[in-house]
C-alpha positions in Angstrom: 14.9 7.4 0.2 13.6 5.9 -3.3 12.1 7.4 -5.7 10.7 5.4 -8.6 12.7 2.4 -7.2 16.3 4.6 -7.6 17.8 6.1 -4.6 18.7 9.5 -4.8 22.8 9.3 -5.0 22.0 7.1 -8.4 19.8 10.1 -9.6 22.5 12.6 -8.5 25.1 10.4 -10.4 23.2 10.7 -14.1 22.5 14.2 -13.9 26.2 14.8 -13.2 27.0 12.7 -15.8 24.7 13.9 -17.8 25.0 17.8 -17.2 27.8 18.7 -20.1 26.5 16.7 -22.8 24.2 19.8 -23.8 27.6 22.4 -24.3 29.6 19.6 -25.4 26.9 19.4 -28.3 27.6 22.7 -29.8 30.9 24.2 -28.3 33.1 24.7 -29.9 31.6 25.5 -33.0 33.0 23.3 -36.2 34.3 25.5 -39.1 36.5 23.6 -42.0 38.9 25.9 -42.0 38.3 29.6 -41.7 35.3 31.5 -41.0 36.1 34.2 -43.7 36.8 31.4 -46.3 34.2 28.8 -48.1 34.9 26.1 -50.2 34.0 23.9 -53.4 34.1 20.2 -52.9 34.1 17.9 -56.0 32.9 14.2 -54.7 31.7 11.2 -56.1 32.5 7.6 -56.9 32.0 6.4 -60.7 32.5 3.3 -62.4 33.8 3.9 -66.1 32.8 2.1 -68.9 33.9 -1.3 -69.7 36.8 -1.7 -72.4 35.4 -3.9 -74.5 32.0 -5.2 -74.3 31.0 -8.1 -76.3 29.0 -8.0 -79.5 25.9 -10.5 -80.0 28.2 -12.8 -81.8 30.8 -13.6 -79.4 28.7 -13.8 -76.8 27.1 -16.7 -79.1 30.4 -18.0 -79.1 31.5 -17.4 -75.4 28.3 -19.4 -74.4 28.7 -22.4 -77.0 32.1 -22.8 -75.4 30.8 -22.8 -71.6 27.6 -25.4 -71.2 26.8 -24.0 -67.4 25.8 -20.6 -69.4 23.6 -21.9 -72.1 20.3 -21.1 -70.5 22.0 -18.2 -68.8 20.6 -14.3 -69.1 23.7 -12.5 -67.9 26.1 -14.3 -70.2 27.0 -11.3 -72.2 28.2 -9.7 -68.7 30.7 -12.3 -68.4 32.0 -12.6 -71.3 35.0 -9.7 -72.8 36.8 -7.4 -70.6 36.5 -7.3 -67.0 39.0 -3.8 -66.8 36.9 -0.2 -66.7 37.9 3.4 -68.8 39.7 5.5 -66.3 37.5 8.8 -65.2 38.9 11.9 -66.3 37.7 14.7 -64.4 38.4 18.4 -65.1 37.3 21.8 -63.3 37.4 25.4 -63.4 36.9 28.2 -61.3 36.0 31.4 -63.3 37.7 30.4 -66.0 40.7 29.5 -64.7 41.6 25.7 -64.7 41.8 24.0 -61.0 41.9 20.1 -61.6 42.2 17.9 -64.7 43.0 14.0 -63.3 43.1 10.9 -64.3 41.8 8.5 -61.8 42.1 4.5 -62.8 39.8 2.5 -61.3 40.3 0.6 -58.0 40.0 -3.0 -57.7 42.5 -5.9 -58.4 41.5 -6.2 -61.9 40.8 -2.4 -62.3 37.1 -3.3 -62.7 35.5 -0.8 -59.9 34.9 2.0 -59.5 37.3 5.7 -59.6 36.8 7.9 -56.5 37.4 11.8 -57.0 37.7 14.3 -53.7 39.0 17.3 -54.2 38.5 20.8 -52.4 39.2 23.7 -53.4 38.8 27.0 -51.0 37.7 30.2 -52.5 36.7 34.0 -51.2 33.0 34.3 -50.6 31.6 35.7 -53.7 29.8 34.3 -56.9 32.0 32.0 -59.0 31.9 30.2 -62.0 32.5 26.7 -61.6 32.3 24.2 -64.2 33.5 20.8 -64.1 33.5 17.8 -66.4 34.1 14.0 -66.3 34.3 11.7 -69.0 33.9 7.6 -67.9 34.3 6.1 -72.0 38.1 7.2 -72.9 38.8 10.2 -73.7 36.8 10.5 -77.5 33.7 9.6 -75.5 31.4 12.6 -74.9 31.3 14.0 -71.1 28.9 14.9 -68.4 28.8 18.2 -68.0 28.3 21.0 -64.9 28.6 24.4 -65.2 27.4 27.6 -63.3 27.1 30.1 -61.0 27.4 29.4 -57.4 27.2 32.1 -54.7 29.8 30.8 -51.8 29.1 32.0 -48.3 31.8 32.9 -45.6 32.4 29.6 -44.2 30.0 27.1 -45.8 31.0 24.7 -48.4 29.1 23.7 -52.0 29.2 20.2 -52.9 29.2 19.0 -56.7 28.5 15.6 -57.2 26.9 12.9 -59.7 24.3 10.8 -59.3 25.5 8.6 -61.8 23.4 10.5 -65.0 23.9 14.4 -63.6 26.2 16.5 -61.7 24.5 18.0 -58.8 25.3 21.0 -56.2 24.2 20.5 -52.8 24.8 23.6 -50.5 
C-alpha cells in the first residue's frame, strides 16, 4: 500500500529512526561542572596597540622612498612597526587577586591579536569581581570592569570586551 507515493515499511523506517532524537535533545542535561557550583568566565580576543606608529614626517619620508605609495591613503599603516603591546589582563574576586597575565600576541610577526580564557569556579553568592586589561604597555591607562555579580548554582557569567567596554553576559 502507498501512501503519498511512500510505502508504508519506508514510513515505519523514519519514524524509528526518528523516535529518540526528541530525549536525545535534552537528556542528559549539560552542567559545566557541578550543579552546586557557578562560574566566572573571562573571554575575549584583543589586538594591542602597535609599538611604534609613525609620525606625519616619516611617513613623508617612508612614501618619498617607495613610488607605488605616493598616491596611496593607507601609507602611514605600512610604514613603522608591524609587532603589537602585549595585553595584560588582571582580575579579582572580592578583593582577592585571581589572574594577572601577560599574553603576547599571536601571529608570526607578533602583530595579531592576544586571546585571554580563563574560568574561575566560585560558590553561588554575590561577588565582587573586577578585572582590568591594558593593550598600550604597561604606563598606558586600562579598561576597566568592576562589580557585583550575583552567581547562580550552576550557571556561568561571562565578562568580555567589545573592543571599547567590558561586558557581563549571564
Amino acid at each position: 500500500m502507498k501512501i503519498l507515493g511512500l510505502s508504508i515499511p519506508a514510513i515505519l523506517v523514519l519514524v524509528v529512526a526518528a523516535a529518540p532524537i526528541p530525549y536525545f535533545a535534552t537528556e542528559p542535561s549539560y552542567t559545566f561542572r557541578h550543579g552546586d557550583e557557578s562560574a566566572l568566565v573571562i573571554s575575549f580576543k584583543q589586538t594591542g596597540k602597535r609599538i611604534h606608529v609613525c609620525s606625519e614626517e616619516e611617513v613623508k619620508e617612508y612614501v618619498k622612498k617607495i613610488k607605488n605609495l605616493r598616491h596611496s591613503t593607507n601609507a602611514g599603516i605600512q610604514c613603522g612597526s608591524r609587532q603589537r603591546h602585549s595585553v595584560d589582563v588582571t582580575a579579582a574576586i572580592d578583593g582577592v587577586p585571581m589572574l594577572s597575565k601577560k599574553i603576547e600576541p599571536s601571529g608570526w610577526q607578533g602583530d595579531t591579536a592576544a586571546f585571554v580564557f580563563q574560568r574561575f569556579y566560585l560558590p553561588p553568592a554575590a561577588h565582587r569581581v573586577a578585572v582590568t586589561m591594558r593593550d598600550a604597555g604597561p604606563d598606558s591607562p586600562p579598561y576597566a570592569f568592576e562589580g557585583e555579580l550575583q552567581f547562580e548554582p550552576g550557571k556561568q557569567i561571562v565578562v568580555d570586551f567589545n573592543g571599547s567596554e567590558f561586558k557581563a553576559h549571564f
